[in-house]
C-alpha positions in Angstrom: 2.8 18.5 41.0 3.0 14.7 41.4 -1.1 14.7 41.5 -1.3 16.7 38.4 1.5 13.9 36.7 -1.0 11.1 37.7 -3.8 12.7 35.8 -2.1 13.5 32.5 -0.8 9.8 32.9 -4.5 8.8 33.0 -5.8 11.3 30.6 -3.1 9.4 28.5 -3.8 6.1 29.2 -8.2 6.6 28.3 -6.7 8.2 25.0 -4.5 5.2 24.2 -7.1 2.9 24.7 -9.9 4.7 22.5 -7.0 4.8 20.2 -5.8 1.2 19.5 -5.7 -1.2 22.8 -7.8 -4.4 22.3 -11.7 -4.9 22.9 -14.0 -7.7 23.0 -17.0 -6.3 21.9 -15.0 -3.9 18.8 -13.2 -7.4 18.0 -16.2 -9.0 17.5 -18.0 -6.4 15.4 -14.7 -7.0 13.3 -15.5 -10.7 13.3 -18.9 -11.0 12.3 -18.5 -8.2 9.7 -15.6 -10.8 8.2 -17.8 -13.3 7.7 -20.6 -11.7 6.0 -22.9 -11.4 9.3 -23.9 -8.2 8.3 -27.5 -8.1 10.2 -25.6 -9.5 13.4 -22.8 -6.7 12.6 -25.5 -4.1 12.6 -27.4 -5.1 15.5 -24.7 -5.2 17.9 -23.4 -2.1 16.8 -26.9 -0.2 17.5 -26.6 -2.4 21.1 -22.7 -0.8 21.4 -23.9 2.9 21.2 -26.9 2.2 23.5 -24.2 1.6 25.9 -23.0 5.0 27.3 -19.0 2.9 27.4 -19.3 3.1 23.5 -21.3 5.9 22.4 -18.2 8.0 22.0 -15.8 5.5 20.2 -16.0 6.0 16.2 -16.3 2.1 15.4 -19.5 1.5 16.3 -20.4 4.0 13.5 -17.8 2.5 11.5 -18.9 -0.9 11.4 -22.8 0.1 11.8 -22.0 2.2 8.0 -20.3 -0.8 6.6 -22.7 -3.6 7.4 -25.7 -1.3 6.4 -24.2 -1.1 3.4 -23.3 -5.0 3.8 -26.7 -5.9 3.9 -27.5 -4.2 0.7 -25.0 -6.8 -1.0 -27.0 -9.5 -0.3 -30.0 -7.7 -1.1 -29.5 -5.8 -4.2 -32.8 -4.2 -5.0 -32.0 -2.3 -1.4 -28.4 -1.7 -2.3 -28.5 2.1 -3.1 -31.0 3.2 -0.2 -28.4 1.2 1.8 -25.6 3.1 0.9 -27.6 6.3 1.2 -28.7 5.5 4.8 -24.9 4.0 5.9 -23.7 7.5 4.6 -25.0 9.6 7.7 -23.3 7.0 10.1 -19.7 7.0 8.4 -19.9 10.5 7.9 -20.2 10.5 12.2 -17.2 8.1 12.2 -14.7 10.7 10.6 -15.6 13.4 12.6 -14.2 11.4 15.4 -10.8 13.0 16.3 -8.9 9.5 16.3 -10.5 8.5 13.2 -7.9 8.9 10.9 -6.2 5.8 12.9 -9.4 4.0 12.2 -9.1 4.4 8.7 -5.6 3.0 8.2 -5.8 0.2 9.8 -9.3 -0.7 8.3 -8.0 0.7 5.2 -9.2 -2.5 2.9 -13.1 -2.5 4.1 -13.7 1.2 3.7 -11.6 1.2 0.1 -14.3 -1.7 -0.5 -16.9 -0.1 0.9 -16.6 3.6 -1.2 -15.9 1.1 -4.3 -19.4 -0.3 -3.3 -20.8 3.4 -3.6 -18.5 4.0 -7.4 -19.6 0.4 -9.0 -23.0 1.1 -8.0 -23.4 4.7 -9.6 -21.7 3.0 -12.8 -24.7 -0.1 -12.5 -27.7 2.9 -12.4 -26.0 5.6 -14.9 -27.7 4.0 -18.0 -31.3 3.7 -16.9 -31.7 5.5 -13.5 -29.6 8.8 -14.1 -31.4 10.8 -12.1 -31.0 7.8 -9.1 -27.4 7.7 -10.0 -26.8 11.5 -9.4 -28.6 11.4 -6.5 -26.4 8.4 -5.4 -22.9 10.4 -6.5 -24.0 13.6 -4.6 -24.0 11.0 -1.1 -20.6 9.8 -2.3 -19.2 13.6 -2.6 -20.6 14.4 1.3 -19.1 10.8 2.5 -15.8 11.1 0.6 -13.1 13.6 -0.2 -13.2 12.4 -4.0 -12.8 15.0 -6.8 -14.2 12.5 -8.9 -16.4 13.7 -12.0 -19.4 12.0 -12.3 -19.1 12.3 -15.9 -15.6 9.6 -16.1 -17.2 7.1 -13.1 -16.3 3.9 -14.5 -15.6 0.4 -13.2 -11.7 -0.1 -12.7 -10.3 -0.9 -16.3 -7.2 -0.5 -17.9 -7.6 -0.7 -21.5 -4.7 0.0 -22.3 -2.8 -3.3 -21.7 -0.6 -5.5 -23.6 -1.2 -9.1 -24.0 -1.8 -11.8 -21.5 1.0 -13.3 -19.8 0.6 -16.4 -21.2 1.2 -15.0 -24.5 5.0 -13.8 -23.6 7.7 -14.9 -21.4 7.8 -15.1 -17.9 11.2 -13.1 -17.6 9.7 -10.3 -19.9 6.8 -9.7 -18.4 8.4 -9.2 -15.4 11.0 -7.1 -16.6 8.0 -5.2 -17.9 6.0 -4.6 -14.7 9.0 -3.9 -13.2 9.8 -1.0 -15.8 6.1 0.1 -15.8 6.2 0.4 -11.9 9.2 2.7 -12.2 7.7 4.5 -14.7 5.9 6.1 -12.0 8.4 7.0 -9.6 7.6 10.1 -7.8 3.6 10.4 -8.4 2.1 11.5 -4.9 0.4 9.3 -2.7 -3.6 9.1 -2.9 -5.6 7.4 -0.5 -8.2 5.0 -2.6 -6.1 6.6 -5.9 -5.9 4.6 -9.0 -4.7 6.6 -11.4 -1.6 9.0 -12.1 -2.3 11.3 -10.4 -2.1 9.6 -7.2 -2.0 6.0 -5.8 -2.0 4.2 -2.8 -0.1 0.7 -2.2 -2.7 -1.4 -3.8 -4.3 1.0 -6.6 -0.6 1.2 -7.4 0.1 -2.3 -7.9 -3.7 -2.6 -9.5 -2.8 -1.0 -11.8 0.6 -1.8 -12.9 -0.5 -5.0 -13.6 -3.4 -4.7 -15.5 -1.3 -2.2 -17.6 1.0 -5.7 -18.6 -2.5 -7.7 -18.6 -2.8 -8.9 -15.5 -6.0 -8.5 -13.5 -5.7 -8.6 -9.4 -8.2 -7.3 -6.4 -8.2 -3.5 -6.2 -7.5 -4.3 -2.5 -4.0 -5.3 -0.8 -6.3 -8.0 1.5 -7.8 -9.3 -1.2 -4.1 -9.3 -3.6 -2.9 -11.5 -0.9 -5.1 -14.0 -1.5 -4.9 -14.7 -4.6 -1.0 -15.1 -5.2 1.1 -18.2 -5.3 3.4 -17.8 -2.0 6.9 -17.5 -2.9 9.9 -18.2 -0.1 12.5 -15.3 0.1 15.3 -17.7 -2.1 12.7 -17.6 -4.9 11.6 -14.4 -4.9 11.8 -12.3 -8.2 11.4 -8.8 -10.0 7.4 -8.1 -10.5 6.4 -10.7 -7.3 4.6 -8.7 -4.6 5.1 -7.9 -1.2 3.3 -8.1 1.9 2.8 -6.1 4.8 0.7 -6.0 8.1 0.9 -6.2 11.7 0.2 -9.4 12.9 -1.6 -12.0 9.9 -3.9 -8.6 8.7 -2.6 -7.2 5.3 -2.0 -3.5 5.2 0.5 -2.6 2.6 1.8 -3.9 -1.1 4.4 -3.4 -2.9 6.4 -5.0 -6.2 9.6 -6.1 -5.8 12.2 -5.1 -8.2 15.4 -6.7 -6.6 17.2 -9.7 -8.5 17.9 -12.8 -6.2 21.0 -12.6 -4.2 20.1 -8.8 -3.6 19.3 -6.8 -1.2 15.7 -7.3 -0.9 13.6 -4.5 -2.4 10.4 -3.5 -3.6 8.7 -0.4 -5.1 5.5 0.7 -3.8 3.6 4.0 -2.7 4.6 5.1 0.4 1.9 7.4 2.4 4.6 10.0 3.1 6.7 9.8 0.1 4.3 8.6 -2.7 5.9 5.8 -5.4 9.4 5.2 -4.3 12.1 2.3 -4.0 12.8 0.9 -0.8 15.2 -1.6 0.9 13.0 -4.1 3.0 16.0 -5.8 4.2 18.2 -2.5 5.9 14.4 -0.9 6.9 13.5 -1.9 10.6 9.9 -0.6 10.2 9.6 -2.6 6.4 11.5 -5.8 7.6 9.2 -6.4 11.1 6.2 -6.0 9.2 7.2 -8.1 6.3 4.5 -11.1 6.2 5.2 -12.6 2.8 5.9 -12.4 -0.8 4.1 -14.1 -3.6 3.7 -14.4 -7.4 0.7 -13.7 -9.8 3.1 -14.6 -12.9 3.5 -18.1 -14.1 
């Protein structure tokens, strides 16, 4: 009995840290994929599943899919071969049985990276249809996207009203706010833009450029481009920012008035667009990393 305890503990423990314990050699992939070493990512990633240690973890795959594709940034005459060859090895990443944990908590760089595969499709549909088709037909195998290939377009919102600058600052905020609740209920969609399903930062993507502000399709990249606001400060139609330790995971919008409760409106993975308070949440209020504003 007690031997048979000791193995599921162990069986346990090798399954934990497949799943999420820190690595040296995974961290680093993770580093030199940040800063743009994209040859260097893929090298040591071919290196990693050489090594019989690795060759049954998904994120050598992972990163060797993203830094293929990576290298066809910097080299844009290569970029749609690139994306067809780093198809094959993301397609092995998700057939991993823990890669579903993968994918949430590199949410922002595969979002980027199958936005990589959509912009490109939209860049080759006027002269290389054929190419383009043939480039949309990868994108169907790598992702579960019911896309059309008809109604690919860059993100846009057309439909916008003016620019901030052109109304107050207390309006526009009491119209993002009123736009963001407009959309209460709508399911949650990972990589959705649209109504008829979001996730966190397609959702506040898009209620902003719907009141004529434009901000990074990714929550990663939102957070970077905000002025930082202090919690005192904070107002309806600021965003909100989540992650677990300084990496940004989630976004939301805050609709609270100061000297309220805290909270924000966002799309929740289990719940899709709903209201939540960040201040009587444990799991909202530990994650919380900081607020900030994209209206003057």
């Amino acid at each position: 009995m007690g031997k048979n305890i000791l193995i599921i503990i162990a069986v346990f423990a090798i399954s934990f840290t497949k799943a999420g314990a820190q690595d040296s050699k995974l961290d680093k992939l993770e580093m030199y994929y940040d800063q743009g070493h994209y040859r260097l990512t893929l090298r040591k990633s071919k290196k990693l599943l050489r090594d019989s240690s690795y060759k049954d973890h998904p994120l050598p795959y992972m990163w060797k899919a993203l830094s293929t594709a990576g290298i066809g940034i910097k080299k844009s005459k290569t970029l749609t071969s690139r994306l067809i060859e780093s198809s094959d090895y993301f397609q092995t990443f998700t057939q991993f049985e823990n890669a579903g944990y993968y994918q949430q908590t590199y949410r922002s760089e595969i979002l980027n990276y199958q936005e990589l595969f959509l912009n490109q499709i939209v860049e080759l549909k006027p002269k290389k249809s054929k190419l383009a088709k043939e480039l949309f037909f990868v994108y169907q195998s790598t992702f579960d996207d019911p896309i059309v290939f008809e109604t690919i377009e860059l993100l846009k919102n057309p439909e916008t009203i003016p620019p901030s600058s052109k109304i107050s600052s207390k309006k526009l905020r009491n119209k993002v706010v009123s736009e963001a609740k407009n959309h209460l209920g709508v399911p949650y969609k990972w990589g959705g833009t649209t109504k008829k399903g979001f996730d966190c930062s397609g959702y506040t993507s898009y209620v902003m450029a719907k009141n004529g502000i434009t901000i990074p399709r990714i929550a990663k990249d939102q957070s970077k481009i905000v002025t930082k606001v202090n919690t005192k400060k904070v107002q309806p139609g600021d965003l909100i920012f989540f992650g677990n330790g300084a990496k940004v995971t989630h976004v939301g919008i805050i609709v609270s008035k100061p000297g309220e409760d805290l909270s924000m409106i966002h799309a929740s993975s289990s719940k899709g667009i709903m209201i939540s308070n960040v201040e009587s949440s444990s799991y909202w209020k530990k994650r919380m990393l900081f607020m900030g504003t994209v209206i003057e």
